[in-house]
N, C-alpha and C positions, 0 to 999 in steps of 0.2 A: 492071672489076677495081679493088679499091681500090689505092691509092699513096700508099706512105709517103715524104715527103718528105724527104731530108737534104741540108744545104745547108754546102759547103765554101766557105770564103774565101778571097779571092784576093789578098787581104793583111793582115799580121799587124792586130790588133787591137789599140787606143786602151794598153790596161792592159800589153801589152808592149814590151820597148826595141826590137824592130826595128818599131816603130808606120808604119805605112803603107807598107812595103815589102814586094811580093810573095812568097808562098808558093811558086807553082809547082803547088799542091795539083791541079790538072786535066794536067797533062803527066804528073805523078806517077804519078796514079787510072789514067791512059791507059796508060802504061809498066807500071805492074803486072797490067791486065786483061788487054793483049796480050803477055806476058809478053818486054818490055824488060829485059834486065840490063843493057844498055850506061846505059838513062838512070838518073834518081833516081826511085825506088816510093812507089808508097803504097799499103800489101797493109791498111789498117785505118785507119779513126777509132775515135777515145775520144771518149765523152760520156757523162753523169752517168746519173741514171735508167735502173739497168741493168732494176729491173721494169717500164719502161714498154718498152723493147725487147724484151725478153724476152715478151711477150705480143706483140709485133709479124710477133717471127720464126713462133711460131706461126702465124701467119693465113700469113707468106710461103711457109714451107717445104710447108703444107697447100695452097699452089698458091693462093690465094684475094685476096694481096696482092704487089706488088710493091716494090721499093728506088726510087725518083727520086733519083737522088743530081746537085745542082745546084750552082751558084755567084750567090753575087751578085753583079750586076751593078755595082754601085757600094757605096753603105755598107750593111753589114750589118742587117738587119731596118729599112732604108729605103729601099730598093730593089729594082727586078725581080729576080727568080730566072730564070737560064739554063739550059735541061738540058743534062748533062753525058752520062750513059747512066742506062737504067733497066736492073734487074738483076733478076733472079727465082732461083726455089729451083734452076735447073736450071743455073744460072751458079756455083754454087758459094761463094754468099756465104755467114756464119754470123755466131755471136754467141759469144762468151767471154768469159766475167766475168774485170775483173781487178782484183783487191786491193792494194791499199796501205798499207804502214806510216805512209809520209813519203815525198820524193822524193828520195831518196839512197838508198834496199835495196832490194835485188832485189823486185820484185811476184811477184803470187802468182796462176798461171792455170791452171785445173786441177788444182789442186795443186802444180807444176813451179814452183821459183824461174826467175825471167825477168830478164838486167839491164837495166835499165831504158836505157842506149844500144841495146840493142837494139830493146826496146817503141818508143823513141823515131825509129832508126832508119825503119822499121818504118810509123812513122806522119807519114814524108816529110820527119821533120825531125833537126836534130842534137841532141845529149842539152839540151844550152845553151838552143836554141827551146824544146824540149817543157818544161822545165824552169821555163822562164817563162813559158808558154803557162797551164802547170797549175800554177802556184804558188798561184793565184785560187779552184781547183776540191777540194770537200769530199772527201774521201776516208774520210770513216766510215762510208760503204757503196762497195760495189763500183760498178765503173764499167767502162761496156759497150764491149766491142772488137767495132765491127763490120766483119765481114772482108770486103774485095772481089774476091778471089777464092778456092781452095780451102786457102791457105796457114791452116796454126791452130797454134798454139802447144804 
């Protein structure tokens, strides 16, 4: 069965002020598939290239590919990748496009205005992280929520 790889960091990255210090992103991913409310969640990543996921989900939900969702081991795209869980159509993961003005207005999912502390929440961080996380990241196309478990916007 094919597998799509998607790989979480397990601390911030070079271009943000909290640069090498822990995300938490696997306790997060953990807490929301077992559905923790006591810990901090992470029900979704964002990342660019909504048509290159969107053709992904396809192949998952048609049963024929899977999610690998990992971490790196050390520096990001120089080091081993860890598994964290793999996830299929019957786990409840999905895709939802989300739009952007700028990072200050509500996005736009489904149609539904969304505040972006929440998006941000959401996506295991506080508005402040996600904020500088995506300050780097183009938003003149839509950008992919992909969800880890049946939570959708």
């Amino acid at each position: 069965m094919k597998e799509y790889v998607l790989t979480l960091s397990q601390t911030f990255p070079k271009r943000h002020k909290r640069y090498g210090e822990p995300t938490g992103f696997k306790i997060a991913l953990l807490n929301a598939i077992i559905d923790n409310a006591e810990g901090k969640i992470k029900l979704h990543t964002i990342r660019a290239n909504y048509g290159l996921w969107e053709q992904r989900f396809v192949e998952i939900n048609s049963g024929n590919a899977v999610l690998s969702i990992r971490e790196w081991t050390g520096v990001p795209y120089r080091s081993k990748q860890r598994k964290i869980v793999t996830l299929g159509k019957y786990d409840g993961i999905g895709l939802q496009a989300l739009y952007l003005t700028d990072l200050f207005s509500p996005g736009r999912i489904e149609g539904n205005k969304v505040a972006l502390p929440i998006i941000a929440n959401n996506d295991g961080l506080s508005f402040n992280d996600w904020f500088y996380w995506f300050s780097g990241y183009s938003i003149a196309k839509p950008l992919a929520i992909i969800q880890f478990t049946k939570f959708r916007y």
